[in-house]
Structure formats: C-alpha cells, structure tokens
C-alpha positions as CSV (number, residue, x, y, z in Angstrom):
1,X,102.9,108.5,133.8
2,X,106.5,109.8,133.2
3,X,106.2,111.5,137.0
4,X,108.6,114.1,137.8
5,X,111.4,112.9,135.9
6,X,113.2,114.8,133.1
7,X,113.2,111.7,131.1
8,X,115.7,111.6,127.8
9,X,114.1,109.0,125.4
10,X,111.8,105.8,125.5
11,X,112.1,102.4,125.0
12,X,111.4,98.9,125.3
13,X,114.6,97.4,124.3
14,X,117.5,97.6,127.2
15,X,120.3,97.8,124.5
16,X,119.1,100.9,123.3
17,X,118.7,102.6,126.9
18,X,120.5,105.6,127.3
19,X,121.0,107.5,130.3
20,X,118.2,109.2,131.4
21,X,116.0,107.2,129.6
22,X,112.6,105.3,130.6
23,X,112.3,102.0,130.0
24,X,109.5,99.8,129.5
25,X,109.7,96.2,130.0
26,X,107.0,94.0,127.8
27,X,106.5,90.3,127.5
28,X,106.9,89.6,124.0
29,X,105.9,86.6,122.6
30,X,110.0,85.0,122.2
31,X,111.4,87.6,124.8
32,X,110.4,88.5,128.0
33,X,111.6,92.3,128.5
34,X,111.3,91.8,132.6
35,X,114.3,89.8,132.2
36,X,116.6,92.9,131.1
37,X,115.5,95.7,133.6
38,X,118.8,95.0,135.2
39,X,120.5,95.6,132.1
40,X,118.6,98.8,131.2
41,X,119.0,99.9,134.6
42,X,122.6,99.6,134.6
43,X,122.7,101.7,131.0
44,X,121.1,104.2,132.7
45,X,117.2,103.8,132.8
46,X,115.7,106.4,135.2
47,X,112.1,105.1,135.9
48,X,111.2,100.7,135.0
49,X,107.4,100.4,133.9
50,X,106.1,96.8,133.8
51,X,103.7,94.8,134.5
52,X,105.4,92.3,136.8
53,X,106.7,92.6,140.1
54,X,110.6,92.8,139.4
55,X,113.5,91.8,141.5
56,X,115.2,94.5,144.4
57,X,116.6,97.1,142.1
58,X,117.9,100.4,143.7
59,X,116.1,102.4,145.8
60,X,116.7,105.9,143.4
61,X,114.9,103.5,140.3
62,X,110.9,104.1,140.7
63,X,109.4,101.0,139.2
64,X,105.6,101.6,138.1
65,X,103.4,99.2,137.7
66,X,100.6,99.0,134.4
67,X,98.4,97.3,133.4
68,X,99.3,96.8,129.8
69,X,102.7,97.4,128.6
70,X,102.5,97.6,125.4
71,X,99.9,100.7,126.1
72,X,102.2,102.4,128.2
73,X,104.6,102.4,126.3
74,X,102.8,104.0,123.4
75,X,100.9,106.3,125.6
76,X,104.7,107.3,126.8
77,X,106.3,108.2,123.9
78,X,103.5,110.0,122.6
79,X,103.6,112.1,125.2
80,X,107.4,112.5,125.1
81,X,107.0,113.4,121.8
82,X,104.7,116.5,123.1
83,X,101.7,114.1,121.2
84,X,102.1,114.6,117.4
85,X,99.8,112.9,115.8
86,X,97.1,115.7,117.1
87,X,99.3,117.9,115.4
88,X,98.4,115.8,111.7
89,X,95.1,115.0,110.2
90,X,96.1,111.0,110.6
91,X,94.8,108.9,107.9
92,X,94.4,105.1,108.5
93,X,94.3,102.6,105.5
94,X,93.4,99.1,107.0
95,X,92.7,96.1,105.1
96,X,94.4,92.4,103.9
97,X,95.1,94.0,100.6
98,X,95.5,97.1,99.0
99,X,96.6,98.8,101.9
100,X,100.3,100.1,100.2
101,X,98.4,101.2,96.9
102,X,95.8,102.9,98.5
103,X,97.9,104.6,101.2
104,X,100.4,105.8,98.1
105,X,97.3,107.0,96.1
106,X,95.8,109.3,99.1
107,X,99.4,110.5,99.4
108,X,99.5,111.8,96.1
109,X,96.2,113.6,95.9
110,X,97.2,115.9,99.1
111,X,100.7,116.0,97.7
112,X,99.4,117.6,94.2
113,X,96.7,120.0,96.0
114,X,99.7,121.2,97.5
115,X,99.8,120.4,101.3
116,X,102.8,118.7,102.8
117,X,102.8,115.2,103.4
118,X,103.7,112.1,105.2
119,X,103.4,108.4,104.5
120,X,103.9,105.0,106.5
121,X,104.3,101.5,105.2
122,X,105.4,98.5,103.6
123,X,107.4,100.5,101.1
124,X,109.2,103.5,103.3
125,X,108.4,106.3,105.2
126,X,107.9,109.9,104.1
127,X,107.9,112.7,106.3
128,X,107.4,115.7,104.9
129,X,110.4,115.6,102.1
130,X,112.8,113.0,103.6
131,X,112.5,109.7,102.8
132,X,113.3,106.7,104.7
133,X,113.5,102.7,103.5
134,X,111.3,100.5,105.5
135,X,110.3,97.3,105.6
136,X,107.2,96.4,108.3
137,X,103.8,97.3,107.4
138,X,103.3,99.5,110.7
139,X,106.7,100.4,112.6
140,X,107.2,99.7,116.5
141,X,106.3,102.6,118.5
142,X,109.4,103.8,119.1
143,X,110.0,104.3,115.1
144,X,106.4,105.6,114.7
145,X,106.4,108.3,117.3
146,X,109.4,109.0,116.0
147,X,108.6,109.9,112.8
148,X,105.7,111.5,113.7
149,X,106.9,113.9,115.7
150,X,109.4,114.4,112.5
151,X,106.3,115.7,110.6
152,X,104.8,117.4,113.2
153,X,107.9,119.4,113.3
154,X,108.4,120.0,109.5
155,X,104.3,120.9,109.5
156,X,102.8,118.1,107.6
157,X,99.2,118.7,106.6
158,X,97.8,115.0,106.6
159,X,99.9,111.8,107.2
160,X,98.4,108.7,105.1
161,X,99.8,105.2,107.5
162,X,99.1,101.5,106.8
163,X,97.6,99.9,109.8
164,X,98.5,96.4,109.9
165,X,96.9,93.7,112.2
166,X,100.2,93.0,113.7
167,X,100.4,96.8,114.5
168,X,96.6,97.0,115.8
169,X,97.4,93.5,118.2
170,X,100.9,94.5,119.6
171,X,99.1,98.2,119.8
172,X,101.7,99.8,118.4
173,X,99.4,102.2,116.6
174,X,98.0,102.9,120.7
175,X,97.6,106.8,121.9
176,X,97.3,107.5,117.5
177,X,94.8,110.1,117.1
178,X,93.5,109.0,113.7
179,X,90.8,111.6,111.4
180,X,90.1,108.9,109.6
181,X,90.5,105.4,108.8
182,X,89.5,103.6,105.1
183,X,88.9,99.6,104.9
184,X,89.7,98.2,101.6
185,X,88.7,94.1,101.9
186,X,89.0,91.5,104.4
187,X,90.6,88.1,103.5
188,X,92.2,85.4,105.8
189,X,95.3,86.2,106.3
190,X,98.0,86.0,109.5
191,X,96.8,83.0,110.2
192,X,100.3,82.1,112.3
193,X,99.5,85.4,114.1
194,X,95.9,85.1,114.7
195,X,93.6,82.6,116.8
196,X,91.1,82.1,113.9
197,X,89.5,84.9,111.2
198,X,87.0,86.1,113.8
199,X,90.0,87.7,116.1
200,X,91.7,89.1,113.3
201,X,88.6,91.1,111.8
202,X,88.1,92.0,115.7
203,X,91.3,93.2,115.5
204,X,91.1,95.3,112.5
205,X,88.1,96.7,114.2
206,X,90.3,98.1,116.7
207,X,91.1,100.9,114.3
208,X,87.9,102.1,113.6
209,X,86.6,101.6,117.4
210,X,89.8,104.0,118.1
211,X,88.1,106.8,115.9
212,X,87.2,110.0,118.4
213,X,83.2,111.2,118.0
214,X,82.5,112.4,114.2
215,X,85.5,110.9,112.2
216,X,85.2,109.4,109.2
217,X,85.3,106.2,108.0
218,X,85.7,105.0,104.2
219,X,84.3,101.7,104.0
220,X,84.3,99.4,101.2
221,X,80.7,97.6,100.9
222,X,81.6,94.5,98.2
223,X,83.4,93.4,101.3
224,X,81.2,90.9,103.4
225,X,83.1,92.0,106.1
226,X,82.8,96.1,105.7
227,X,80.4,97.0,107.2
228,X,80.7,95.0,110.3
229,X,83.8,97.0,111.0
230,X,81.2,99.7,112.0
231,X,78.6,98.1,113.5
232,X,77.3,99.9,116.4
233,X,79.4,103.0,116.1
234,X,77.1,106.0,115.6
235,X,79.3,108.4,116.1
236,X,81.3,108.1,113.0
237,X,80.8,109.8,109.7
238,X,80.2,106.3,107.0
239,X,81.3,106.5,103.6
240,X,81.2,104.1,101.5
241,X,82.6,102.8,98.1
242,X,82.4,99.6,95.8
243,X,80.7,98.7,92.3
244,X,77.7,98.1,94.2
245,X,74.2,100.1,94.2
246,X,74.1,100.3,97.6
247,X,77.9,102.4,97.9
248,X,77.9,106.5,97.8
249,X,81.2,106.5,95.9
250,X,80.8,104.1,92.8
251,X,82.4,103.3,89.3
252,X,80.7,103.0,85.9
253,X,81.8,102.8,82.6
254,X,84.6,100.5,83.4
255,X,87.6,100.2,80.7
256,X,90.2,98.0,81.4
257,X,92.7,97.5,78.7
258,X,96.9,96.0,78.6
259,X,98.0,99.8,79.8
260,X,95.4,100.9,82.6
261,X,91.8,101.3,83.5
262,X,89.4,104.0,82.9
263,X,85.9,104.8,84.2
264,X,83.7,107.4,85.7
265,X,83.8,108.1,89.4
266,X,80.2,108.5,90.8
267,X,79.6,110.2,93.8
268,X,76.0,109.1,94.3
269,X,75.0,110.9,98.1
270,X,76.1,114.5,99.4
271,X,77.7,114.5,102.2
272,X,79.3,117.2,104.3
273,X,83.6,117.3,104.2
274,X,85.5,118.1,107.7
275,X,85.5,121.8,106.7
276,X,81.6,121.7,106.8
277,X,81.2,122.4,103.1
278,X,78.5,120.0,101.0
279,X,80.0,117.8,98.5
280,X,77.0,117.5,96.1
281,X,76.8,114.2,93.5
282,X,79.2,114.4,91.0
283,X,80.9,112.7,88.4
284,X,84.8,112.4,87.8
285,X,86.2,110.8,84.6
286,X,89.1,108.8,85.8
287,X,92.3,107.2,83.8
288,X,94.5,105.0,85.8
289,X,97.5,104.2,83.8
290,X,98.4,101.1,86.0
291,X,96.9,97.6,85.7
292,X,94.0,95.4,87.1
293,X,90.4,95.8,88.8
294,X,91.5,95.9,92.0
295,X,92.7,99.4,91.5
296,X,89.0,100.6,90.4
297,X,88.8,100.1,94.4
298,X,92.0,101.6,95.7
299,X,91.2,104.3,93.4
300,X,87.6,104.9,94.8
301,X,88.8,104.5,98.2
302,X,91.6,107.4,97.6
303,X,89.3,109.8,95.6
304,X,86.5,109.6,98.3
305,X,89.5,110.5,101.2
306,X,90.3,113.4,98.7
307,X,86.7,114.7,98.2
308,X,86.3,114.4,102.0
309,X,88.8,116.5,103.0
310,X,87.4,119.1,100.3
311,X,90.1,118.3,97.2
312,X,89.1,120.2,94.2
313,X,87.7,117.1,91.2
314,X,90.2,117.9,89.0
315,X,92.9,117.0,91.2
316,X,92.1,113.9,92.3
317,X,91.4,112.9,88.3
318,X,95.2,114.5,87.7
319,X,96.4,112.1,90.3
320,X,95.3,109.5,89.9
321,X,96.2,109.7,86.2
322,X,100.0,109.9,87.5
323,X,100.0,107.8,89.7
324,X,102.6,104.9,88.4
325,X,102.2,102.7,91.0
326,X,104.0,101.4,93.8
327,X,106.9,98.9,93.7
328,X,106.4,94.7,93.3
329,X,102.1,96.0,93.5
330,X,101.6,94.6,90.1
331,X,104.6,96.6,88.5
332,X,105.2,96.3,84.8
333,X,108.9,95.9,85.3
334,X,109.7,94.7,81.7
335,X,107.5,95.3,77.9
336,X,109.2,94.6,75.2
337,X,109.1,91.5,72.8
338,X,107.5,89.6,76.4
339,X,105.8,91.3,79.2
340,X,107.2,91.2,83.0
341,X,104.6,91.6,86.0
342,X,106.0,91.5,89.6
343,X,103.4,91.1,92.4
344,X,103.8,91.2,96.5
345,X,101.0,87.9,96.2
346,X,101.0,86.8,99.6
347,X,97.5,85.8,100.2
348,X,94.8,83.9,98.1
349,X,92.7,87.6,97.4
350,X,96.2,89.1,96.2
351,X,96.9,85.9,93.9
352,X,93.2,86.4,93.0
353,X,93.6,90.1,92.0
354,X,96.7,89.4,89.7
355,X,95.3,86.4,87.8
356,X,91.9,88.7,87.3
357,X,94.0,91.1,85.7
358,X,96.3,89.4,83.6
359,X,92.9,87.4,82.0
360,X,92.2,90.9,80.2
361,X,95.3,90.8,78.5
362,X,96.6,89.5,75.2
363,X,99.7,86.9,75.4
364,X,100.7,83.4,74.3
365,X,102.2,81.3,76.8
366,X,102.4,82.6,81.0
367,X,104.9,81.4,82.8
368,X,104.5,81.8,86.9
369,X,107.9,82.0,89.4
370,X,106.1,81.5,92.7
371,X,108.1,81.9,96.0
372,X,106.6,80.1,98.8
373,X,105.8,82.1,101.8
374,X,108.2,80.9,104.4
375,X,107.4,80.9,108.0
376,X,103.9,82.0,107.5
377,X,102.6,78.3,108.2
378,X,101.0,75.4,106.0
379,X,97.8,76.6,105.6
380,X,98.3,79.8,103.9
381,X,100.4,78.2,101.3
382,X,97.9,75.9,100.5
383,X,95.6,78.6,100.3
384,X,97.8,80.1,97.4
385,X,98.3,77.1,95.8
386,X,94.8,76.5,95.9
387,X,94.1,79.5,93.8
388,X,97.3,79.0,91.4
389,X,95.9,75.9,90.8
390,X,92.7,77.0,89.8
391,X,93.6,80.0,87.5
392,X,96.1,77.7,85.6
393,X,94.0,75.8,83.2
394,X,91.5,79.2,82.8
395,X,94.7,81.3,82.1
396,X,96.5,78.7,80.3
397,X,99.7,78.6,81.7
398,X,103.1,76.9,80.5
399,X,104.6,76.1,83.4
400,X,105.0,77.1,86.9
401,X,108.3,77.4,88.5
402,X,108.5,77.3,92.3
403,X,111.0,78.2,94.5
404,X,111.6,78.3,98.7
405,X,114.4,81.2,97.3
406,X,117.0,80.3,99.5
407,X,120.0,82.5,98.3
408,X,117.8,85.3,99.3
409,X,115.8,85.1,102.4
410,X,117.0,85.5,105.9
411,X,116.1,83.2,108.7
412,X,112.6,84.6,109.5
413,X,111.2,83.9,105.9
414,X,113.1,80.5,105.0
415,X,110.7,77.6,104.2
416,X,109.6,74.8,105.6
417,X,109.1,71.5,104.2
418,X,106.1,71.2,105.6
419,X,105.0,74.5,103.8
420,X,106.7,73.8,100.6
421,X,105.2,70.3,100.8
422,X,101.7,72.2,101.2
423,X,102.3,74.3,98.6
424,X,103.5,71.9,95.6
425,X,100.4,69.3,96.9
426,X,98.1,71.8,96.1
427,X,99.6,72.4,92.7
428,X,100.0,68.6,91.9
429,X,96.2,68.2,92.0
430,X,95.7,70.2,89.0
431,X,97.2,69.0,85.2
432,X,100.0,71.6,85.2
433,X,103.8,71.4,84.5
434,X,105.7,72.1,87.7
435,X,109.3,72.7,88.2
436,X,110.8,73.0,91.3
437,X,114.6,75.1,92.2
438,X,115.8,75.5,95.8
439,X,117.2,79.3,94.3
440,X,115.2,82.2,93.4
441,X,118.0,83.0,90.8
442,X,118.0,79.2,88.8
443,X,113.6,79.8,88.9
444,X,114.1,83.0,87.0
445,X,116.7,81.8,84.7
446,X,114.8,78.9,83.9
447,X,111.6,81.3,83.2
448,X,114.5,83.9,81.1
449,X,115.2,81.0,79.0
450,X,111.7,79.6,78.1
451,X,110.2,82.8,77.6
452,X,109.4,84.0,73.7
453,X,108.3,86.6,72.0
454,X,104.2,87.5,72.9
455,X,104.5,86.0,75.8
456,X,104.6,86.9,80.0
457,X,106.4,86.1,82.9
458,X,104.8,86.6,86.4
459,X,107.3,86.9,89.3
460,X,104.6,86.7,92.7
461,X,105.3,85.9,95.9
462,X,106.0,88.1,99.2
463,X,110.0,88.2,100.9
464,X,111.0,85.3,99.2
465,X,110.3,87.4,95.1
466,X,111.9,90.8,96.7
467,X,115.0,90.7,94.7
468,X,113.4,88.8,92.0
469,X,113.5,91.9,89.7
470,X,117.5,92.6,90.4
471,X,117.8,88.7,89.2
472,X,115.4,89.3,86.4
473,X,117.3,92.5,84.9
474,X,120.5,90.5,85.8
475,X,120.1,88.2,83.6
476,X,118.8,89.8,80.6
477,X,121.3,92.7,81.1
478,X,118.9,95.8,80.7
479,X,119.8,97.3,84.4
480,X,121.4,100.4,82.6
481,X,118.1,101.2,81.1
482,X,116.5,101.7,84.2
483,X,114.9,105.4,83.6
484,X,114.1,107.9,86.5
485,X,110.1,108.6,87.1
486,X,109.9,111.7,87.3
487,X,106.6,112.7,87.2
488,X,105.6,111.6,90.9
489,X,108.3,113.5,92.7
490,X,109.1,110.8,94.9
491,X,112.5,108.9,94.8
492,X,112.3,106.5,91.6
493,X,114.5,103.9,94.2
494,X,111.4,103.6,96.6
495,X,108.7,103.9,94.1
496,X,109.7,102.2,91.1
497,X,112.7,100.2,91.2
498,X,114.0,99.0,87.8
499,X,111.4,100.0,85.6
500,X,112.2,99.3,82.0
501,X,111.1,100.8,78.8
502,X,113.1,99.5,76.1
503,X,112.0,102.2,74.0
C-alpha cells in the first residue's frame, strides 16, 4: 500500500503532515478529511489515500483509491511502524465496565512475575517504563501505533489495552494482532454513538472475531451477553469466569468487608496455557484490599489471563493483594472521622456496582454529588437517575447534590437542559432531598459542610466529577497529606491521585 515511496510518517490530519509524509483522507462524522488533501499536499504529503475521487492535484502526487479509510490507515502505520504489535503478546480487555480495573490488574501480575510491560487506557499509557497521561479509552491510530512500536522497541513482554467500542467502530484498533481478548459485562451504553444495543454488542464482537486461529478468549458467563461474543468461533481457546457453576474460573468463600474482599479462586477445568503446559484445578486464596463485588470479577478475569499465560499461583495471589486500585474506580480518597468514595459512574451497571458496595458498609447518613453526563444524550442520564433513584430509599440517603459542573468541563462534556432535565425528572419521582448547583465546586462544599462524623460522601459521575477530588481536598485543606504509593511502582500521580490517610 505505501508503493515505492520512502514515506516519513502517517496521518490523517493535514495539519500534522510533514514532508514526506502519507496522508490519509477519512470522512469523519463532523469533518470530512477529502476537503484538506490540498492542504496536506501543499505541507508536503507524498502519496493521498481516499476513498473519493479528489480534485486535479499534481501529477508527481499518486492518489490511491481504498475501500475503507479508516482501514488503510491502520493497516499503513502498522506497517510503517515495521508491525509491532506481532512483536507483543497483545491483550484485549473489552467490556461497558471494568475494563480500566481489569486492564491495571493484568498489568500488575506480568509486572511482578517480572516481564516488562505496557498498558493502554482511560488512565495513561505505559510503555515499558515511561509513562504517558491519557485521556480516551483507546487512542487514534496514529497514537496507538505509536506507542506500540515504543514497546516493541524497549522489548515489552505482553501489552494489556482497553478496547473501547468507539475504538472497535472507527477501527482504530484495525491491523492489531491481539493473543487474547477478556470480556468483562455488557450494559447499554454509547447510546449517542450507537444505532441501538444490538450494533454495539456487534461491535464489541469485532474484537473477538479479530482473534487469529487458537487465541484465547476470557469470557465472563454471569453476563447474558458473554457468550454470544463467541458464538460460532471454533477456533478460539474459551475460558470462562463468573460466580456461576457453569464458569472454569470461579469464587467461593466470598468476604467482603469496609477494607477489601477476600475469597478462594477456583480453577474448576484444566486447560492447556500458550506454552502448552496443563494448568490442573486449583485453588488460590485471594485478598483484595480495594472495595466492592465487582472486583471478585475483575479479579477473576485478571487471574485467569495470568494462569493462562503460565504465572506461578503465588503471584497472581501477591498481586492482587497489592493492587490499590486505579484512580476515580471506587477510590477511597478520604477515611477519617467520614469516609470519601470517588467513582468514574457513567452508566446504570457502574452506578449499580457502587451502590452494591457501599450497602456492605457501616455509616450514618450518605450524601451523593452526581455530575450529569453532558453530551452523552437524554436517555443515558435517565438511565442513571433511574438507578440513583432506586438505591436512595434502600441506602438511605440524605440528600443528593447534583451538578452540570460547569467551572470544569470543556465544551464536549457541558450539559444540556434537556439532559439535566432528564436526569433531575428521574430523581424527582422518588421521596429524596435534591439540591441542585450549576458548579461542581458549590456541590462539594455544600456536601463538606453537611457531612458529620460516621458518615460518607460519594463524588460519581464521569468528566463532569474529574477534578472533584482536587475541590474536595481543597476545601478541607488536607492536600499536603497526600502520601506516595509506593508499593505498585507505578507513578502515585496516575494511579492514585490524592489519596489520604490521616493517620
């Protein structure tokens, strides 16, 4: 596809051609790139790929025509990047939630058996041991290959990437040779991105259908949809997890208490791992010194990964015991004389997963600062506020403080009125005390104020609650108390942000 052409860089965006460069022109959904080959042209471009038929440009400019542009462009810089992720034992984590704390999980259980690592997500990106702050679930293509080719070249053993719907549709995870890919639950969700739930399982589907002859696939079967993510694959090797009989990787003895969860690991099957060595049935105690159910899953999920890829027991137990979490993924951010939980909650099984959680713990009064999700559309937000509403009276909670944070979202994640009006409906049918603050700062003031000794404060919501723990620590002027984590090796800042221990 790149021809004869010694070709210095890739990219769909004409501001960033160079010369020497390719350039690939895609019709995005707000911007149609066929209108700037021109532009990259006169930067420099060497070679145009698109799928149109463009107007005269010089004779020395080859234009190619493809079929699919957002392929070509992956399949280009894959191969510009002399194809790295062949040169990685790739490791998809797919799902509506759990994806981060899964991914993070995995990373650390290859990390501590010693193998050199690489990680893409929500959070950041790791390759090998630089770090880099991040903010989409799966990068564009260009940032991907990228990176990639940064561990290839620094050796990185395995590579543990969230793959987001939005990265599976737009194909930016295209010409990604995955080992394996783990599912960890299917919820609506992207509803403003997706035609209706059917095309976005189909579209999380992708990632397994991408899967060459014999790779594995971690499935989680208390999912409905779990299995279907298979269905008629043969040639994949199926593991599955849950708290079901029917899953090869299981959990009994289940102890959930205010400062983790423990419980016995049950590998119930043998199966054979990628070096061709039997894992017999087993058992592994585990101790998971973060919060909530959910993370009997993630955990499951990240053990089986580490058994199949022939992890020694004892380290995937060690772990997963230091495993602190992951940043706003129900992080303890504050226990003292009251209890602080931030949460990502975004989508009804995320709200779900934090009120199930906070119902095994001991408190007085809860008070809830909600963000609304802003430009996501009405109907997810009154989806969340369905479930708020319903976990009020069974939780008991004061008050709930809403906000459309304002002083800290940019233009993509402001709310409507429509949505906030969705939202606040939902809430109103349900006999619960409701304040409302344009400001993400006066919502957590008002909850600083309120808040008395026994009690807990739940900051949830997705963009709009990102800096709701700076506010929070702010206002109760305990930032220089903030204490390094050292115990991960990761950097505290990406990890675990302004984690407090009074003590």
């Amino acid at each position: 596809m790149l021809l004869d052409i010694d070709i210095k860089g890739v990219t769909c965006d004409s501001r960033r051609v160079k010369p020497g460069f390719a350039f690939v022109a895609i019709r995005g959904e707000k911007e149609n790139g066929n209108a700037y080959i021109e532009e990259a042209v006169a930067n420099g471009a060497l070679v145009v790929y698109t799928e149109d038929n463009p107007k005269e440009l010089p004779a020395n400019i080859p234009v190619i025509r493809v079929e699919n542009a957002r392929a070509a462009l992956a399949k280009l810089l894959s191969r510009f990047y002399d194809f790295p992720s062949e040169k990685i034992n790739m490791i998809g984590v797919t799902g509506t939630n759990g994806k981060t704390t899964t991914s993070f999980m995995i990373e650390l259980i290859f990390r501590q058996a010693g193998f050199s690592t690489g990680l893409v997500g929500t959070v950041m990106i790791k390759a090998g041991n630089k770090y880099y702050p991040h903010s989409l679930t799966t990068p564009d293509s260009e940032c991907l290959h990228k990176y990639l080719a940064e561990m290839a070249e620094q050796k990185v053993y395995a590579a543990v990437m969230e793959v987001s719907s939005h990265g599976l549709k737009y194909q930016r995870v295209d010409a990604i040779q995955f080992n394996t890919a783990v599912h960890t639950n299917i919820t609506p969700d992207h509803m403003d991105t997706h035609s209706s739930f059917n095309e976005y399982l189909y579209t999380k589907k992708r990632l397994f259908s991408m899967l060459p002859q014999g790779a594995a696939a971690v499935i989680n079967t208390d999912d409905p949809y779990g299995l279907e993510l298979v269905r008629d694959n043969p040639k994949l090797l199926i593991l599955t997890y849950g708290l079901g009989a029917k899953a090869s990787m299981t959990a009994s003895s289940i102890d959930i208490d205010s400062l983790g969860v423990s419980y016995t690991c049950c590998l119930q099957r043998s199966f054979t791992n990628i070096m061709g060595n039997d894992v017999e049935p087993q058992e592994i105690p585990i101790r998971l010194g973060i919060l909530g159910k959910h993370n009997v899953y993630n955990s499951l999920a990240a053990a089986t990964v580490g058994l199949l890829y022939g992890i020694e027991p004892c380290v995937i137990q060690k772990s997963l015991r230091d495993f602190k979490g992951v940043w706003r993924r129900m992080q303890v951010i504050y226990r003292d004389d009251f209890i602080v939980i931030d949460d990502f909650s975004h989508n009804p099984g995320s709200y779900e997963a934090v009120f199930e959680t906070v119902q095994t713990m001991n408190y007085n009064n809860i008070y809830i600062v909600n963000a609304i999700r802003g430009n996501r559309g009405e109907e997810i937000n009154r989806a969340n506020g369905v479930v708020i509403s319903n976990w009020t009276n069974l939780l008991g909670v004061k008050e709930i403080l809403v906000t459309c944070s304002r002083d800290v979202v940019g233009r993509y994640d402001q709310v409507t009125d429509r949505e906030k009006e969705a939202f606040i409906g939902e809430l109103k049918k349900g006999d619960i005390k409701i304040g409302y603050y344009d400001l993400l700062e006066q919502a957590i003031a008002e909850a600083v104020d309120k808040v008395e000794k026994g009690d807990i404060i739940l900051l949830l919501g997705a963009q709009g609650m990102n800096k709701g723990q700076d506010i929070f620590l702010d206002k109760i002027g305990t930032r220089s108390k903030i204490m390094r984590n050292d115990i991960t090796g990761l950097p505290f800042e990406y990890l675990y942000p302004n984690t407090i221990n009074p003590s």
